[in-house]
Backbone as JSON, one array per atom type, in Angstrom:
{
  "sequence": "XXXXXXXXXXXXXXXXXXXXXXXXXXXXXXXXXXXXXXXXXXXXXXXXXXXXXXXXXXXXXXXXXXXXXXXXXXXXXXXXXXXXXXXXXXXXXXXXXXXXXXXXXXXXXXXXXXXXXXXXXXXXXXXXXXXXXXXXXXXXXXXXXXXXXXXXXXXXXXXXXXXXXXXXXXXXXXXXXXXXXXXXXXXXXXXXXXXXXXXXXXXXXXXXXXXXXXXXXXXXXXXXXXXXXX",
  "N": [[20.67, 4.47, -5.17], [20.37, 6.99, -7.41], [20.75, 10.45, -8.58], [20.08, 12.2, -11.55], [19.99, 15.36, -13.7], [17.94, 15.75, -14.25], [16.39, 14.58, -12.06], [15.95, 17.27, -10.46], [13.92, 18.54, -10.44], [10.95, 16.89, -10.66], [11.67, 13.62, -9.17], [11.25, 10.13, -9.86], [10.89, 7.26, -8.46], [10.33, 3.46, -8.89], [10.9, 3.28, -12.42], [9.95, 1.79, -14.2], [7.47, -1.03, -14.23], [6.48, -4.44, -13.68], [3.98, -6.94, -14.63], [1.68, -9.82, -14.13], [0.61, -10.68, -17.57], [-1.79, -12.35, -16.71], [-3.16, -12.4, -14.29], [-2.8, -9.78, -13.13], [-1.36, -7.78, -10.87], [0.25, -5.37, -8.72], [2.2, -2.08, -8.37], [4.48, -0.1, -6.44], [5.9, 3.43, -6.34], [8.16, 5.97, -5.91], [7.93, 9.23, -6.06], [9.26, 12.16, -5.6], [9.53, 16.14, -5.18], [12.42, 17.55, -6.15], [12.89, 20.02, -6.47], [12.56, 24.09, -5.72], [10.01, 24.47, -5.29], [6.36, 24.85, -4.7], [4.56, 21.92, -6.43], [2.4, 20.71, -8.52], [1.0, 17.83, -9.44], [0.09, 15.63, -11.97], [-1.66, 12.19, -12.69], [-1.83, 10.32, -15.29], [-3.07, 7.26, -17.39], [-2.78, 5.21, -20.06], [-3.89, 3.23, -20.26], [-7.02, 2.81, -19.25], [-8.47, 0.89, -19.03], [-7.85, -1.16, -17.74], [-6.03, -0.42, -15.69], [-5.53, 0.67, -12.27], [-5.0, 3.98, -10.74], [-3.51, 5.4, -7.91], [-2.6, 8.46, -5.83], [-4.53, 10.42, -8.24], [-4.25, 13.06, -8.51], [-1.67, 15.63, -7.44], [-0.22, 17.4, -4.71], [2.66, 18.53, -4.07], [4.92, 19.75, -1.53], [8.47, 21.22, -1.86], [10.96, 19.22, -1.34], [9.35, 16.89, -0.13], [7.98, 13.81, -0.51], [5.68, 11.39, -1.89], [3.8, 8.65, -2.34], [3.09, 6.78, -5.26], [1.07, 4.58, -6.51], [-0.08, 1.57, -8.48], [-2.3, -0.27, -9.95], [-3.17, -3.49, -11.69], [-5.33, -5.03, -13.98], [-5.88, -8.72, -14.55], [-5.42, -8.97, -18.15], [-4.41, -8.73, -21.57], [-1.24, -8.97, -23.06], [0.82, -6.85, -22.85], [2.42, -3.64, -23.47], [1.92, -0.63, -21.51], [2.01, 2.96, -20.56], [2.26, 5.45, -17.99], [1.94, 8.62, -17.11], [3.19, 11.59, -16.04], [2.49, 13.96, -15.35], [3.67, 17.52, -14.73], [3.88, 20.57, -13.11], [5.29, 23.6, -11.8], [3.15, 25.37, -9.03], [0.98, 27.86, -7.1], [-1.12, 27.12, -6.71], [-3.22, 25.74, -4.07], [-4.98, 23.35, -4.4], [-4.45, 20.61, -6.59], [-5.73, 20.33, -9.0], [-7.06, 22.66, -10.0], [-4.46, 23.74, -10.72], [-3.74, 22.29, -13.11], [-6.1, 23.25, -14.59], [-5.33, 25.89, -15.96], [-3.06, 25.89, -18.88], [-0.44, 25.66, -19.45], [3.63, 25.35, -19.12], [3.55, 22.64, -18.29], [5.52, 19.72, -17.48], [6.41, 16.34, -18.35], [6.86, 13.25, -17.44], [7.76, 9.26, -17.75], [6.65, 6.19, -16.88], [7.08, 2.91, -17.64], [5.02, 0.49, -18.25], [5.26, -2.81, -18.01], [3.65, -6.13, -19.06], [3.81, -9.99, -19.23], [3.24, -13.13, -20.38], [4.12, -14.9, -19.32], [4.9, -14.51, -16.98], [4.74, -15.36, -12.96], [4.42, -13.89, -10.93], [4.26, -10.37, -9.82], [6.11, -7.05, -10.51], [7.46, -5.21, -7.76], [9.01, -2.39, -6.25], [11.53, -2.62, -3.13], [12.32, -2.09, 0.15], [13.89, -0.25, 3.11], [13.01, 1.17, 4.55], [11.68, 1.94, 7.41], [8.02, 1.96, 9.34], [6.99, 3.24, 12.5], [4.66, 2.75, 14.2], [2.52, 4.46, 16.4], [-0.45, 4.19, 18.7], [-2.96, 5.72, 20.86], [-5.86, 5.46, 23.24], [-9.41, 6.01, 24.14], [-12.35, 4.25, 25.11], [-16.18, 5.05, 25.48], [-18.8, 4.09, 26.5], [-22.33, 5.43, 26.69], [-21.17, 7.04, 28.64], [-19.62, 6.05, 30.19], [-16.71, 3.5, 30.86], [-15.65, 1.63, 28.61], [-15.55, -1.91, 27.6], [-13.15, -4.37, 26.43], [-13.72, -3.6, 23.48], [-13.32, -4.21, 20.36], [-10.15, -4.1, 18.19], [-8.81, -3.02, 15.31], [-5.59, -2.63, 13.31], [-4.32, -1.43, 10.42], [-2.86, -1.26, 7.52], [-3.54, 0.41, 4.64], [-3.44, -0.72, 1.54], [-3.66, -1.36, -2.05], [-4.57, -3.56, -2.88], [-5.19, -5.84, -0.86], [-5.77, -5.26, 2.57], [-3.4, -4.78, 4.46], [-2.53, -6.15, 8.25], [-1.39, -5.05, 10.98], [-1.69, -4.8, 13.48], [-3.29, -6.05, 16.51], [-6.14, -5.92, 18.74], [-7.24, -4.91, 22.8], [-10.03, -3.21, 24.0], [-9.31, -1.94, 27.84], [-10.53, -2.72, 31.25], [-10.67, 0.05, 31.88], [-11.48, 1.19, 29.62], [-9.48, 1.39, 27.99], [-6.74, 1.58, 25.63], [-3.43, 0.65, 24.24], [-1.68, 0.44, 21.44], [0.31, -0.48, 18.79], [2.02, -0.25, 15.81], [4.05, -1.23, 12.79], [5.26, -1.35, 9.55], [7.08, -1.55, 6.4], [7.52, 0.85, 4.55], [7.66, 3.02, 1.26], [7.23, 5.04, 1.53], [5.28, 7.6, 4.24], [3.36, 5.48, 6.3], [-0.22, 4.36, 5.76], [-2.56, 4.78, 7.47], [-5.33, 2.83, 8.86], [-8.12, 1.96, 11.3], [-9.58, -0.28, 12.22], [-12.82, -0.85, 14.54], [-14.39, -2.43, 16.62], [-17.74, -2.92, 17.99], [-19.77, -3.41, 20.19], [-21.69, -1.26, 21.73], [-24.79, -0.48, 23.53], [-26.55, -2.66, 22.81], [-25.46, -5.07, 24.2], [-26.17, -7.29, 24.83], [-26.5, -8.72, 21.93], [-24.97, -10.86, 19.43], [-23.66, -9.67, 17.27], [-21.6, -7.57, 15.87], [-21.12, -4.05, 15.49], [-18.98, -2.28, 13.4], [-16.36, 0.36, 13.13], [-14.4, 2.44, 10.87], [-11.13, 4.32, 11.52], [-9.14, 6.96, 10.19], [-7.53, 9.3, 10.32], [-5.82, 10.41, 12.36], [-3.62, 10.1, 12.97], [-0.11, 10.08, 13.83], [3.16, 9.5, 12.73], [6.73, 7.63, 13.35], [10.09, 7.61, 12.92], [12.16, 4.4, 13.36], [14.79, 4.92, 13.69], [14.73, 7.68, 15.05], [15.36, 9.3, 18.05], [13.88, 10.5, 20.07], [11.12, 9.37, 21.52], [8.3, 7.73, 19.97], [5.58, 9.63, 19.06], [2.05, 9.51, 20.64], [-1.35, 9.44, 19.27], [-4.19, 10.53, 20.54], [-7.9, 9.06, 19.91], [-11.41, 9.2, 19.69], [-14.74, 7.87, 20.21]],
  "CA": [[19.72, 5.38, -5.81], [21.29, 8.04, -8.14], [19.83, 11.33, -9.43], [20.19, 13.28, -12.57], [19.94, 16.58, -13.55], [16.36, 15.98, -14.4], [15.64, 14.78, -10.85], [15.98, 18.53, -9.64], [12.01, 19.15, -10.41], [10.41, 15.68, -10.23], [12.29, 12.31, -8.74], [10.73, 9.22, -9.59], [11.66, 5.41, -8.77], [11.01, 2.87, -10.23], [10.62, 3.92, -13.59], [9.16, 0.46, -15.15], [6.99, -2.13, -13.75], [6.2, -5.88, -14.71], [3.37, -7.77, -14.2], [2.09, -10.78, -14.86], [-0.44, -10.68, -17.96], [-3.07, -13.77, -16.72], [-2.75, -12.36, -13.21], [-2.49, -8.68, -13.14], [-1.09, -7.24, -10.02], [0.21, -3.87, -7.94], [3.34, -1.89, -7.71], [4.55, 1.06, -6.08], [6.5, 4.09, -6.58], [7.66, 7.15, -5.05], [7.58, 10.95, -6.27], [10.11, 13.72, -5.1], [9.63, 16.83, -5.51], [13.38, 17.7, -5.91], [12.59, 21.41, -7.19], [12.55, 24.92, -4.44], [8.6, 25.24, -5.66], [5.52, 23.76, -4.94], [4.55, 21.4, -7.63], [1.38, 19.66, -8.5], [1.11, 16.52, -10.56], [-1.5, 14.52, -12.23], [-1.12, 11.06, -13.03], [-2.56, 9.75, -16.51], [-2.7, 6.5, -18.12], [-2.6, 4.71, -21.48], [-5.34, 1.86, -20.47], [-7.86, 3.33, -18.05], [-9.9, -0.21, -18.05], [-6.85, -1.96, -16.93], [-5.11, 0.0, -14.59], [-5.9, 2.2, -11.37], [-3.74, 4.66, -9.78], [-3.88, 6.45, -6.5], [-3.3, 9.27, -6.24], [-4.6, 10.84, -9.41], [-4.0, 14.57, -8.43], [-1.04, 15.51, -5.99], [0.37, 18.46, -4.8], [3.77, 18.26, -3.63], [5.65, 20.39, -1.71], [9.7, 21.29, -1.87], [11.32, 18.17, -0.61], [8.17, 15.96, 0.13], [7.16, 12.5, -1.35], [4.11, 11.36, -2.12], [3.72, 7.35, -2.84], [2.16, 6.29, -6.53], [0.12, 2.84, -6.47], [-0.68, 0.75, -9.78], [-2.94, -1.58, -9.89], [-3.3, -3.56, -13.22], [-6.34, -6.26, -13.63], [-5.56, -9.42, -15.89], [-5.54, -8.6, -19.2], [-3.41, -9.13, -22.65], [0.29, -9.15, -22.69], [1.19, -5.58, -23.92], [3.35, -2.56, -22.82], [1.66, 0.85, -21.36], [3.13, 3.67, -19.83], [2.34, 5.9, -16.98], [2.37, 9.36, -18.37], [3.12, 12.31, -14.64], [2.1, 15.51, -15.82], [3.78, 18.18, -13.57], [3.88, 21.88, -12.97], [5.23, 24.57, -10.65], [2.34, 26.43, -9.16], [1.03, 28.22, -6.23], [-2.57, 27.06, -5.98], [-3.7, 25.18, -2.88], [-5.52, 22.55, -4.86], [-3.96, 20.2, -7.88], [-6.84, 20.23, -10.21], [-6.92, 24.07, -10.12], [-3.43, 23.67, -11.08], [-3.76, 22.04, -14.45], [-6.8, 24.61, -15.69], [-3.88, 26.52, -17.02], [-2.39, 24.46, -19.35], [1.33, 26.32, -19.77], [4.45, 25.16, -18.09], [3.76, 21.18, -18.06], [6.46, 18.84, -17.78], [6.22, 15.29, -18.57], [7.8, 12.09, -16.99], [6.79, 8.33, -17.7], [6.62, 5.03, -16.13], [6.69, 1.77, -18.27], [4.09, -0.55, -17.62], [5.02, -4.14, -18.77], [2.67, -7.72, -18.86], [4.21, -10.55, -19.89], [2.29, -13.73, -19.9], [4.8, -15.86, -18.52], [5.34, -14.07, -15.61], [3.9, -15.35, -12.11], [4.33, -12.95, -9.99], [4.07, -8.83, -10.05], [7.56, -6.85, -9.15], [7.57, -4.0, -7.13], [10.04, -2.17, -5.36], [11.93, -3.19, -1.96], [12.77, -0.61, 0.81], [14.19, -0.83, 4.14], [12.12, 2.11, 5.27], [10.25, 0.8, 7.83], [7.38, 3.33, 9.66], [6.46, 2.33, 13.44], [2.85, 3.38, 14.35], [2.0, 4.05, 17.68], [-2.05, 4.34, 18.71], [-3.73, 5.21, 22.03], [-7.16, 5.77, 23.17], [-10.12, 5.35, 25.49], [-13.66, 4.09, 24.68], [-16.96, 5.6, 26.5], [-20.31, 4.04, 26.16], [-22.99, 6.23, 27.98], [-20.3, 8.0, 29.4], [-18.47, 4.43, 30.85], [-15.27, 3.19, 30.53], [-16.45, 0.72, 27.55], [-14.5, -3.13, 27.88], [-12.9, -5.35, 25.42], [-13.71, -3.72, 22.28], [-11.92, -4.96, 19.82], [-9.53, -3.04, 17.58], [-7.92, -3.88, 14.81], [-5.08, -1.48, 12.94], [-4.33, -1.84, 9.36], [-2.16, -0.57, 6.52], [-4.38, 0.38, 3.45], [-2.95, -1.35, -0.17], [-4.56, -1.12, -3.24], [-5.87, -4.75, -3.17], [-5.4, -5.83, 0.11], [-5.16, -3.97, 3.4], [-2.16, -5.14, 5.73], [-2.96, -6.24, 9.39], [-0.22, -4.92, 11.5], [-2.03, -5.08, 14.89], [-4.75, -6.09, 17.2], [-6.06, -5.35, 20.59], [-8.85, -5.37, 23.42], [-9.58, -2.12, 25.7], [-9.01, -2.78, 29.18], [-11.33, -2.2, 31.78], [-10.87, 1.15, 32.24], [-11.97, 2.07, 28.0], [-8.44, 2.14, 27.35], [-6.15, 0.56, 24.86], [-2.39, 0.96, 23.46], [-1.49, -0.09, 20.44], [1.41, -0.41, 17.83], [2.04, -1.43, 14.56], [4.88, -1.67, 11.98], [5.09, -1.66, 8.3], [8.09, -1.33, 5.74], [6.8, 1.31, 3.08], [8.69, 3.96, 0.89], [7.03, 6.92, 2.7], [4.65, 7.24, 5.83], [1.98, 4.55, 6.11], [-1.75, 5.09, 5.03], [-3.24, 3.58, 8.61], [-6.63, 2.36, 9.46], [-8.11, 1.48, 12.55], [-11.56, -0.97, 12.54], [-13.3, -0.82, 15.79], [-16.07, -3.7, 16.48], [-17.97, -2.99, 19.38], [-21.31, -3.51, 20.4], [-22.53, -0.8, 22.85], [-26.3, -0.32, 23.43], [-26.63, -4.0, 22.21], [-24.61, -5.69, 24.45], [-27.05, -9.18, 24.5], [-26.15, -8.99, 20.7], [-23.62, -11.41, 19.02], [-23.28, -8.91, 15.79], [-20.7, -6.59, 16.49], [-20.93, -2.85, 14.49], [-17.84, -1.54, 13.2], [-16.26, 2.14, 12.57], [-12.82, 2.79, 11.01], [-10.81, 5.75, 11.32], [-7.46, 6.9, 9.63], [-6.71, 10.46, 9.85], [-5.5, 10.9, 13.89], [-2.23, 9.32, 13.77], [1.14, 10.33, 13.54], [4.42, 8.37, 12.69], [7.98, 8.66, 14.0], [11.06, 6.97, 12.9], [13.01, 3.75, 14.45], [16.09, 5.77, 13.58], [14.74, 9.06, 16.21], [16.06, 9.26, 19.51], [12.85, 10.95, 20.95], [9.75, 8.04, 21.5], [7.35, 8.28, 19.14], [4.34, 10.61, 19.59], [0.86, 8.72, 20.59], [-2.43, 10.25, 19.04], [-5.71, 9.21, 20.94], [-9.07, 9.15, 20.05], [-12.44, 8.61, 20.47], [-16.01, 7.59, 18.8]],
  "C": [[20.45, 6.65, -6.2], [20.49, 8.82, -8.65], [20.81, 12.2, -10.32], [20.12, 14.97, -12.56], [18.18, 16.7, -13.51], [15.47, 16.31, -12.9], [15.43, 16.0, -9.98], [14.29, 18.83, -9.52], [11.69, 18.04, -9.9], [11.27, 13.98, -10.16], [11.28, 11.06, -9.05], [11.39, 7.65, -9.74], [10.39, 4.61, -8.4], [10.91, 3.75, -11.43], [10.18, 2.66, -14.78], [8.77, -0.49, -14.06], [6.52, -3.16, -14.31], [4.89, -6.48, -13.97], [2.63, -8.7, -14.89], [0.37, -10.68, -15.54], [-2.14, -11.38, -17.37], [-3.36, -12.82, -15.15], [-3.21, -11.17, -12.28], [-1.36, -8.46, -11.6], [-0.67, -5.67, -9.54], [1.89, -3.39, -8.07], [3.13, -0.57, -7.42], [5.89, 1.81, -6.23], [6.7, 5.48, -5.62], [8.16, 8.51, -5.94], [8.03, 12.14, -5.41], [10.25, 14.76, -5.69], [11.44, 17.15, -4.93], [13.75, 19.43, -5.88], [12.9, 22.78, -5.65], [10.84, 25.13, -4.62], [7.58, 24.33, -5.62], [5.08, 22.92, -6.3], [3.31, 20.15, -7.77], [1.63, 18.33, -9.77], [-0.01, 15.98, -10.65], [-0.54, 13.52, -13.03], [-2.42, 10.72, -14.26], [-1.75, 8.38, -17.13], [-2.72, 5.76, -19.69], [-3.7, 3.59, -22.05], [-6.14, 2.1, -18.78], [-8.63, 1.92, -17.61], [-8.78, -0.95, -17.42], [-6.4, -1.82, -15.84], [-5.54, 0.98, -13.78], [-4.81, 2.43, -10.82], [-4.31, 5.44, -8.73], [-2.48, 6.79, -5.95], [-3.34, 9.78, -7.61], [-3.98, 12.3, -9.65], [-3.15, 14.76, -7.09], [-0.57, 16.59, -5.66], [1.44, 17.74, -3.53], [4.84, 19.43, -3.26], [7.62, 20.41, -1.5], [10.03, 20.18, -0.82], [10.57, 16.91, -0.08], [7.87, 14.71, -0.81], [6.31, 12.32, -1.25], [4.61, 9.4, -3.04], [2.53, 7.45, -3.92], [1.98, 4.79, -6.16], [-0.2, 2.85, -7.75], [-1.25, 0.1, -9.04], [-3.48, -2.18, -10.96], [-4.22, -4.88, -13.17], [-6.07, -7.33, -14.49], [-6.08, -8.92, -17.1], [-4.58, -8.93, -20.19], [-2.61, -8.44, -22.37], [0.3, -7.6, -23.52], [1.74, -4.87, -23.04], [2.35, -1.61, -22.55], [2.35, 1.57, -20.89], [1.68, 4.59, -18.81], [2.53, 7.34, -17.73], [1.99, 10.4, -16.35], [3.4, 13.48, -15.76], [2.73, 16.49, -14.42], [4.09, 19.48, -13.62], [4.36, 22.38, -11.61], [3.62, 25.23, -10.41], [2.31, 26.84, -7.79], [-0.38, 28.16, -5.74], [-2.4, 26.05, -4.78], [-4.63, 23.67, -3.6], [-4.73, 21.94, -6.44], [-4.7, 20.47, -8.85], [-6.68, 21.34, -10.36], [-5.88, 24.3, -10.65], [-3.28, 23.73, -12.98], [-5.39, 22.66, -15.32], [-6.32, 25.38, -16.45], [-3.18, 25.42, -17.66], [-0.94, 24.8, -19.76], [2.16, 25.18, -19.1], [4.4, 23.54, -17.22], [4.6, 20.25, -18.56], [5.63, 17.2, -17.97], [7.0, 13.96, -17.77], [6.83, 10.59, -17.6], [7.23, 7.11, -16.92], [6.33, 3.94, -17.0], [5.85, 0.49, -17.82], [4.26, -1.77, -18.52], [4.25, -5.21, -18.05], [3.32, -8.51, -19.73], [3.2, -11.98, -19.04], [3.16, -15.0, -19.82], [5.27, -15.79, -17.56], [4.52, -15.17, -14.15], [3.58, -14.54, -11.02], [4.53, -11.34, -10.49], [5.46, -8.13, -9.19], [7.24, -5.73, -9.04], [8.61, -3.64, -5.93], [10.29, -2.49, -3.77], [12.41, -1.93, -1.23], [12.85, -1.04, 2.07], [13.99, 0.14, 5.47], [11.09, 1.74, 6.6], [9.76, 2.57, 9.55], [6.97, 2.82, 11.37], [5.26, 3.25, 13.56], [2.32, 3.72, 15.74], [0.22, 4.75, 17.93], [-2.22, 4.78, 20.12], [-5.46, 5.29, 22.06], [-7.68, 5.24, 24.13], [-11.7, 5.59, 24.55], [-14.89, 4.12, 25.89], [-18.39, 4.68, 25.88], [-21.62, 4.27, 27.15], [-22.34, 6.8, 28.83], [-19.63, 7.1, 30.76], [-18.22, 4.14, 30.59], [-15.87, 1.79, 29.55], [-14.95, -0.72, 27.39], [-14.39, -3.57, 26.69], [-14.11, -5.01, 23.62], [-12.51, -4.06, 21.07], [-11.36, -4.16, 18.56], [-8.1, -3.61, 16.5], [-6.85, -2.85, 13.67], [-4.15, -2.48, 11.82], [-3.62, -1.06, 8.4], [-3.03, -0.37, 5.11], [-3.43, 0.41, 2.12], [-3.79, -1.42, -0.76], [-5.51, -2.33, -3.21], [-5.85, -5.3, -2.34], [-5.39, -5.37, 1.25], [-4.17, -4.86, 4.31], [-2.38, -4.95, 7.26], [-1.8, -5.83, 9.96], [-0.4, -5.12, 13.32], [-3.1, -5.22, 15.41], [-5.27, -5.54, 18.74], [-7.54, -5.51, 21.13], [-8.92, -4.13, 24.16], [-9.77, -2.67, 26.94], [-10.47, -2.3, 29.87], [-11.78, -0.9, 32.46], [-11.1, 2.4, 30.71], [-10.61, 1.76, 27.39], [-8.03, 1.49, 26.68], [-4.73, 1.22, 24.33], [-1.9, 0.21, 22.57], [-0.03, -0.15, 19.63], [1.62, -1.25, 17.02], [3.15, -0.98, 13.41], [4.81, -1.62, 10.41], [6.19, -0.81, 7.46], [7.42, -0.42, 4.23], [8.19, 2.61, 2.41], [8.2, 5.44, 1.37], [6.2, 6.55, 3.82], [3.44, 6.26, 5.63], [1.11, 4.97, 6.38], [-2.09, 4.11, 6.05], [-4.52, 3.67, 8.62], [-6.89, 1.35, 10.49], [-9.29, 1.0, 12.86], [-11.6, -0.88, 13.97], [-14.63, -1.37, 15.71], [-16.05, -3.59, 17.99], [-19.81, -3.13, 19.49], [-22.67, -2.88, 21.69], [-23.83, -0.69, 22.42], [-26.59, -1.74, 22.65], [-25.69, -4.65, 22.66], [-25.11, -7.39, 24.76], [-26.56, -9.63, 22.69], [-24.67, -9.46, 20.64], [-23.22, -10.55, 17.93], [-22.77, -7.59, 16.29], [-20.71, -5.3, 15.89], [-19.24, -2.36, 14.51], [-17.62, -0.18, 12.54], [-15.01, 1.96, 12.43], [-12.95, 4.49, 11.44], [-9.38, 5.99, 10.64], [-6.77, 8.26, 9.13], [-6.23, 10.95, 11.45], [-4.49, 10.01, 13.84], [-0.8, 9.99, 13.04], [2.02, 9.16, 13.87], [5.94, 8.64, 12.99], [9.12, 6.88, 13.61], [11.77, 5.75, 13.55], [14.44, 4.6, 14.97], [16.07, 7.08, 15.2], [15.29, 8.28, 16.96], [15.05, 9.51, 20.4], [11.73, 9.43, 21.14], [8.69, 8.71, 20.99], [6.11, 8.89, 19.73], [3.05, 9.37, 19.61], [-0.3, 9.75, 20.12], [-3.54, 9.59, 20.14], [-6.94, 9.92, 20.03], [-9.96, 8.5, 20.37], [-13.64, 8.47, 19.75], [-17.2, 8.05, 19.73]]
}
C-alpha cells in the first residue's frame, strides 16, 4: 500500500470495485484522514436506486479511519462512480460542515457491473480485531440462568456470527469473538431471554452495540472487557 502526495488530506483504498451485474453485491473501503485537521466527508453517488452506502456523513479526525460500505442491488451492466466530498473544518457535526460550500475537495471510487461476473470483489486485510465481552444478567434482582447470547459483526447484507454463549448460574457470562476487518468491528450483541415468562417457549430479544471496546492481537497488555446489563 503506497501513498501519494494527494494522500496527505484524504487516503482512500480501493479505488474501484466490481460487481456482478445479475447479482449485485458489497464491498468495502477505508478512508484516512492523512491531513493535521479535522475533516468531514460526505459520500455521494451516481445511482441512488442501486447503490447504498454507509456512512453517508463522516467526520474524521487527524490520523483516524473510518470504513466505507457499498452495497449495489442487481441491476444493468454499467459503470458508476463514488463521488467523497471532503473539507477541513472545525464543526462537531458533518452535515453542518457542508452548509458552507467553499473549500471542497473531491475524490472518486469506480463502481463497475459486469454481467459475466459471479462473484463481487472486495478488499482482503490481515487486520484482524479480537472482541472481548463480559457481563451479568438480573431478573427481579436474581442472578438470571442460561440466557442466551449471541455476538455479531454488523455487514451491510448480512451480519457475521462470531460467538455464542449461555450465562452461568450466577447471571454471568464471558464472551469473545474475532473478525478480520480494515478498521475496528461494528459489534452486536442479541440477547434472548425470557424473564417474567419463564413457562413461555417464545424467547424476547434485545441487542446492544455501543459498550464494547477492542484491543489488538499484536498488544502486549490483555484486552480490556466492557460489561453490561439490561
Amino acid at each position: 500500500m503506497s501513498y501519494d502526495f494527494e494522500d496527505h488530506d484524504l487516503f482512500i483504498t480501493p479505488r474501484i470495485s466490481f460487481f456482478s451485474s445479475a447479482q449485485g453485491g458489497a464491498s468495502r473501503h477505508m478512508m484516512v484522514n492523512g491531513s493535521s485537521h479535522r475533516m468531514a466527508v460526505k459520500i455521494k453517488c451516481s445511482d441512488n436506486d442501486l447503490f447504498r452506502v454507509s456512512p453517508v456523513f463522516c467526520l474524521l479526525e487527524p490520523g483516524n479511519a473510518q470504513r466505507l460500505q457499498i452495497v449495489r442491488d442487481p441491476g444493468p451492466a454499467k459503470i458508476d462512480k463514488i463521488v467523497l466530498q471532503y473539507k477541513t473544518t472545525m464543526a462537531s457535526n458533518a452535515r453542518d460542515a457542508f452548509r458552507e460550500g467553499s473549500g471542497i475537495s473531491r475524490k472518486l471510487i469506480a463502481l463497475v457491473a459486469k454481467g459475466d461476473m459471479t462473484v463481487s470483489v472486495a478488499p482482503s486485510t490481515n487486520l484482524k480485531t479480537i472482541l472481548p465481552v463480559k457481563g451479568k444478567f438480573l431478573c427481579d434482582g436474581k442472578p438470571y440462568e442460561k440466557a442466551r447470547l449471541k455476538l455479531y459483526e454488523v455487514d451491510p447484507i448480512k451480519d457475521t456470527l462470531m460467538s455464542e454463549a449461555l450465562s452461568n448460574e450466577s447471571g454471568e457470562f464471558q464472551m469473545s469473538g474475532n473478525d478480520t476487518e480494515w478498521t475496528t468491528i461494528d459489534p452486536k450483541l442479541n440477547v434472548y431471554h425470557n424473564c417474567h415468562d419463564e413457562t413461555k417457549e417464545c424467547w424476547r430479544k434485545k441487542s446492544k452495540s455501543t459498550f464494547l471496546t477492542t484491543s489488538s492481537p499484536k498488544e502486549k497488555i490483555p484486552p480490556r472487557l466492557s460489561t453490561l446489563g439490561f
